[in-house]
C-alpha positions in Angstrom: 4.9 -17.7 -11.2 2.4 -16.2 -13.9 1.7 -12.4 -13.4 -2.3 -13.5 -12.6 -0.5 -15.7 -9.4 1.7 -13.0 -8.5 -1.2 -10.2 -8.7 -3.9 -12.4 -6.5 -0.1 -13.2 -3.9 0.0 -9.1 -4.2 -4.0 -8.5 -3.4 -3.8 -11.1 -0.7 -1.1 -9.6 1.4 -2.6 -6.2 1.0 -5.9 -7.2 2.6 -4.2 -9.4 5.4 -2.3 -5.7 5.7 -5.4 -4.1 6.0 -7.6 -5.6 8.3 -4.7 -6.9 10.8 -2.0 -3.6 10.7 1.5 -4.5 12.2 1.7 -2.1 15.3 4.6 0.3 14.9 6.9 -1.3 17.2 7.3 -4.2 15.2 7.7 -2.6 11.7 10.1 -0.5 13.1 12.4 -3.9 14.2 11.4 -5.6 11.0 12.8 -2.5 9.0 16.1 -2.0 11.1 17.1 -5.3 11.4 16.4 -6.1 8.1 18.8 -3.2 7.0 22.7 -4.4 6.4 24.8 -3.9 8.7 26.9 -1.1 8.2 26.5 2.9 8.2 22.5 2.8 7.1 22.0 0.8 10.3 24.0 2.5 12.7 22.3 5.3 11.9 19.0 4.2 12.1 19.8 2.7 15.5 
């Protein structure tokens, strides 16, 4: 992937971020399940 395909990927994301935000709820699963398993997560959980 040139930088120029990876900085329009980048922009694109960012505006889909934007306008549509993920309610908290879901970035909060997103983040702790995407976490290893392990002390970090226990934690968290």
């Amino acid at each position: 992937m040139s930088m120029r395909d990876y900085v329009q990927k980048t922009r694109h994301l960012v505006s889909c971020i934007i306008t549509n935000p993920i309610d908290v709820a879901s970035q909060v699963h997103v983040f702790i399940f995407g976490r290893r398993e392990g002390m970090t997560r226990y934690c968290l959980t």
